[in-house]
Each structure stands twice: as structure tokens, then as C-alpha cells.
C-alpha positions as CSV (number, residue, x, y, z in Angstrom):
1,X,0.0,0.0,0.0
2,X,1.3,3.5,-0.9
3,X,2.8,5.5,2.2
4,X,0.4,8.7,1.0
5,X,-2.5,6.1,2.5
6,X,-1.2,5.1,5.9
7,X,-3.1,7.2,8.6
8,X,-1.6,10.4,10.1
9,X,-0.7,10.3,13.7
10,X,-0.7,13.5,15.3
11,X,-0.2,13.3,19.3
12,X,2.4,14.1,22.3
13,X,4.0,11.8,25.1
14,X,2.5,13.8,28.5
15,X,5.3,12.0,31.0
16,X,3.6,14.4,33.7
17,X,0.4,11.9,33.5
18,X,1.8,9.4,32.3
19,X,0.3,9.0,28.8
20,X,0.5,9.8,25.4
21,X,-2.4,11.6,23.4
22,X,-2.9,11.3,19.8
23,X,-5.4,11.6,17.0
24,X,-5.2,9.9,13.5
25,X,-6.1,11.7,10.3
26,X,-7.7,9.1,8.1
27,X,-8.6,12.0,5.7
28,X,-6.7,9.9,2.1
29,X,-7.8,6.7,3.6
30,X,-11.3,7.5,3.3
31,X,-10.8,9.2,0.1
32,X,-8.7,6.0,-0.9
33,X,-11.6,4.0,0.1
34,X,-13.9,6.2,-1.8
35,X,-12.3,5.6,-5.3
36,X,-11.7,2.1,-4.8
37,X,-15.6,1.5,-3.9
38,X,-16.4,3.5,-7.0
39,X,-14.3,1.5,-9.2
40,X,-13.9,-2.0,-7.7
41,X,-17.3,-3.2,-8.8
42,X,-15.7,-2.4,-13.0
43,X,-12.7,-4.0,-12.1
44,X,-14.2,-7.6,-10.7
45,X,-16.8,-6.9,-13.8
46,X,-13.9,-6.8,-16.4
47,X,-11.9,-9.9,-14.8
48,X,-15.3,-11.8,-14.5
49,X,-15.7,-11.1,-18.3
50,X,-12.2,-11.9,-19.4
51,X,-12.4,-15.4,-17.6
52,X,-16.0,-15.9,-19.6
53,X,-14.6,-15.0,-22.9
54,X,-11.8,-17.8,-22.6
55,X,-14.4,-19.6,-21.4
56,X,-16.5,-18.7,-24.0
57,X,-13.9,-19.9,-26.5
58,X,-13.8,-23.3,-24.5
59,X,-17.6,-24.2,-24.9
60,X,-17.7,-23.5,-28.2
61,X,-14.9,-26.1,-28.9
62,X,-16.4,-28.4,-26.7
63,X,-20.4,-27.8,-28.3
64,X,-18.8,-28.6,-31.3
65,X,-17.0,-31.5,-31.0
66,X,-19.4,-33.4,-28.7
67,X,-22.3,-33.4,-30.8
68,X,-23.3,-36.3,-32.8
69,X,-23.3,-35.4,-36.6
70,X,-26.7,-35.6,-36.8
71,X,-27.1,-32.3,-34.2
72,X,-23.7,-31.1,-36.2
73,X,-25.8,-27.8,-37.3
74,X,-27.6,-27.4,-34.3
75,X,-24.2,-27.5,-32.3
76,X,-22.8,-24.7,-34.8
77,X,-25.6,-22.6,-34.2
78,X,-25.5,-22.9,-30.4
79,X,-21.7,-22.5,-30.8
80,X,-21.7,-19.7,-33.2
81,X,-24.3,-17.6,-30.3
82,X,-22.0,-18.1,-27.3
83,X,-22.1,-14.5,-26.0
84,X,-20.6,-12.6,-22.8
85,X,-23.2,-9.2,-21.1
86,X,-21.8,-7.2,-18.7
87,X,-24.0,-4.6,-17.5
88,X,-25.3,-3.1,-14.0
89,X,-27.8,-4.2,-12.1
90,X,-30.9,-1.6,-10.7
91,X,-28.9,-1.8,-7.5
92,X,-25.7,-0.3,-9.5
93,X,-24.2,-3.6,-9.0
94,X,-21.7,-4.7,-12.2
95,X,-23.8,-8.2,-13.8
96,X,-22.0,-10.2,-16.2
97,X,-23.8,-12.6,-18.1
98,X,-22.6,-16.0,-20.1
99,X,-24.9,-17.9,-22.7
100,X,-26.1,-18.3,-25.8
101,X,-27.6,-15.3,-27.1
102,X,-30.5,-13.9,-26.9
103,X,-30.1,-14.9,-22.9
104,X,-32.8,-13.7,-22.0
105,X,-35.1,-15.3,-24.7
106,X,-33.3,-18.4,-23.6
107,X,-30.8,-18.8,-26.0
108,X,-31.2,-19.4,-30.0
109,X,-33.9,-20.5,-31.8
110,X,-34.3,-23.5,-33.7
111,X,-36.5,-23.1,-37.2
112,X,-39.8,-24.8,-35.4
113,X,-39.4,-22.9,-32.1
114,X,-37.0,-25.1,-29.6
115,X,-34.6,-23.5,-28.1
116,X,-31.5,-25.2,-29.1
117,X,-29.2,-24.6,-26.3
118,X,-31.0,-25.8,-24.0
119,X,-31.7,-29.0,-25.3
120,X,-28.3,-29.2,-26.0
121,X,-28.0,-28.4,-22.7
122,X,-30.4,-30.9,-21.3
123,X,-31.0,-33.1,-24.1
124,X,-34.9,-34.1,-24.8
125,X,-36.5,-37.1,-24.0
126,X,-38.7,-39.2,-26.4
127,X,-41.9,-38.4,-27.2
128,X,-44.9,-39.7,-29.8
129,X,-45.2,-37.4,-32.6
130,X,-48.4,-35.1,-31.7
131,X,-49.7,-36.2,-35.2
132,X,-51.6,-38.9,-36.3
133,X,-50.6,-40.1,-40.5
134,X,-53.7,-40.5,-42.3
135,X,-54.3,-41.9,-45.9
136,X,-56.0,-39.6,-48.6
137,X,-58.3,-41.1,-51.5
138,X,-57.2,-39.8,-54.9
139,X,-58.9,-37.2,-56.8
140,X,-58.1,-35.1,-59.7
141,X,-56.5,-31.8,-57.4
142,X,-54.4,-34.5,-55.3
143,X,-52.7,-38.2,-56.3
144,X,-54.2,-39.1,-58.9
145,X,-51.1,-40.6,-60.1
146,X,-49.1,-43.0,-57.4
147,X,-51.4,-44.1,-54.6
148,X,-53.1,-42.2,-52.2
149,X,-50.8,-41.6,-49.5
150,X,-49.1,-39.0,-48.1
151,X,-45.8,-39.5,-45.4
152,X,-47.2,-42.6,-44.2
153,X,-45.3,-43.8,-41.1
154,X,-45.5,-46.8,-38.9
155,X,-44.4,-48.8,-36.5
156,X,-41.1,-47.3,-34.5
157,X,-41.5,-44.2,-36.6
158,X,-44.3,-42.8,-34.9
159,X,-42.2,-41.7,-31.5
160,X,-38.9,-39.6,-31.3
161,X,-36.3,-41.4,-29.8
162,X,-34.5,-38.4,-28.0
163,X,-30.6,-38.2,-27.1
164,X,-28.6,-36.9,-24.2
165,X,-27.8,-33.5,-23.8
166,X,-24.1,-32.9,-23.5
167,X,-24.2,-30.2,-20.5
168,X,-21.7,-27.7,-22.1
169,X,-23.0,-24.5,-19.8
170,X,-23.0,-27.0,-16.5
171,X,-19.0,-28.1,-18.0
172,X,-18.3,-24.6,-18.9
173,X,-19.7,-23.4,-14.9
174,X,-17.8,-26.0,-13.4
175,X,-14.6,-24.8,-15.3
176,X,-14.9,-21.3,-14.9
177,X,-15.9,-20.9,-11.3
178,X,-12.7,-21.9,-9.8
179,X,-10.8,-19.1,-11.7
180,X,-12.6,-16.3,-10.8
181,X,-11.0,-15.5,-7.6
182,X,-7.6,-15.5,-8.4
183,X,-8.8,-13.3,-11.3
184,X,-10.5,-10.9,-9.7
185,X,-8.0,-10.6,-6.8
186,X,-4.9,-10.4,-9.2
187,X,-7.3,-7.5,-11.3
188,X,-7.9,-5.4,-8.6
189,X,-3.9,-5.3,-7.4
190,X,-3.4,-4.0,-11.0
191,X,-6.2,-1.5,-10.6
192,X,-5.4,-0.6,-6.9
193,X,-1.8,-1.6,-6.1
């Protein structure tokens, strides 16, 4: 800590009683104080936010290489919307933010409506199709060449199997958490040192 912060001592050594009287001047403590509480809550911020965007970096290597090729494009796009916020809460607190974006929409959008990182996240369990396949009779506006059918499916067909999800914000947590310390005490003795 610079010497310009150390408290004052003003005082006097009274040997007729037997004491020594003395006040303290905290005057650039309190201003030191001042500055750092204005500024700390950028500085933890910006190291938060530098350990996210390695982290960011991480995940999307991870998205992408963990997915089967079947979920290949849904992986891309779930890698390819990895986003870090930082912002400030109501409260004037600093908020950072890791996800796919839009975060708060809850992440990106497949082209019927799912969100994709979230089922990436979690994976989706099987389900029976919420359609039933019927047959059509041919008439002149529809079929009237090749049978009378249309997408008919049977059998196993009629459920989705599902798949795992393959965790990559719950891996990407449990990486990152244990580095933010360090990071955001080594950030503040640049900023304050």
C-alpha cells in the first residue's frame, strides 16, 4: 500500500500523567476508500468477463465437437451464439452474463421454435409425434397418379427417440468458477496496487 494512505498520527508523550495523546487523520484513507468503492465493482466486472470469454472460447470447442453429426448444425448454431453481457444491475451492481444469445429469450432459436441450447444443454426425451398419419383417396387436385398416401409412417416411426444432452454451460460453470478468484484478486492489485 502506498505511504500517501497510511493514517496520520498526530499526538504528544504527557510524562507528567503518564500518557501519550494522539489523534489519527484518516482523511486519504477515506478518500482511498472512496475511489476504490467507485471502481472496484468495473474491475471484478472486467476480470469476470475476461475469464467468460476464454471460457467462451472453451464451450464453443467443446459444443462442437461433442455433438453427434446428426445435431452437427444445431451444435454450430449454439456454438456460433456463445455471447458474454456485462451490464449493471438496478442496484448499481456490475452483472456479467454467459450464454447463448439472446439470454434472455433463452438462447437461440431453432426453425420450429426449440430452443437449441437448451436442449443441448439438457438433451430431450422421447416423445410420440403429436400427429396422427392418415391416408387420402385420390382425386383429380391431389394423387391421382401414385397411390393415395401421403408421409405414411408406422411402427417405431411414430415416436422420437430423443438423445442426451451434452451439459456444455453445466461443464463450462464448473470450469470457470474456480478461476474467478484469483482473477478478480490479481485484477484489482493491477487497478489498486
Amino acid at each position: 500500500m502506498d505511504k500517501q494512505y497510511i493514517p496520520k498520527f498526530k499526538g504528544d508523550m504527557n510524562t507528567k500523567y503518564g500518557r501519550i495523546t494522539g489523534t489519527f487523520d484518516f482523511t486519504e484513507v477515506n478518500r482511498a476508500i472512496a475511489f476504490m468503492e467507485s471502481k472496484a465493482g468495473k474491475s471484478m466486472a472486467d476480470a469476470i468477463e475476461s475469464k467468460l470469454k476464454e471460457q467462451m472460447r472453451k464451450s464453443q470447442g467443446y459444443i462442437n465437437s461433442s455433438v453427434r453429426p446428426r445435431h452437427r448444425v444445431m451444435g454450430q448454431r449454439v456454438a456460433d451464439s456463445l455471447a458474454v453481457e456485462v451490464g449493471v444491475s438496478a442496484a448499481g451492481e456490475a452483472q456479467v452474463r454467459f450464454g447463448s444469445d439472446p439470454m434472455d429469450g433463452g438462447g437461440v432459436e431453432g426453425s420450429r421454435g426449440g430452443k437449441l441450447a437448451l436442449i443441448l444443454e439438457n438433451g430431450i426425451r422421447s416423445f410420440p409425434y403429436p400427429f396422427t398419419f392418415k391416408s387420402i383417396k385420390n382425386s383429380p387436385s391431389w394423387g391421382s397418379i401414385g397411390g393415395g398416401f401421403i408421409n405414411a409412417k408406422g411402427g417405431n416411426n411414430m415416436n422420437y427417440k430423443g438423445f442426451d444432452g451434452i451439459g456444455w454451460l453445466t461443464k463450462g460453470f464448473n470450469e470457470v468458477l474456480p478461476k474467478m478468484e484469483d482473477a478478480i484478486i490479481q485484477k484489482l492489485k493491477e487497478d489498486f496496487a
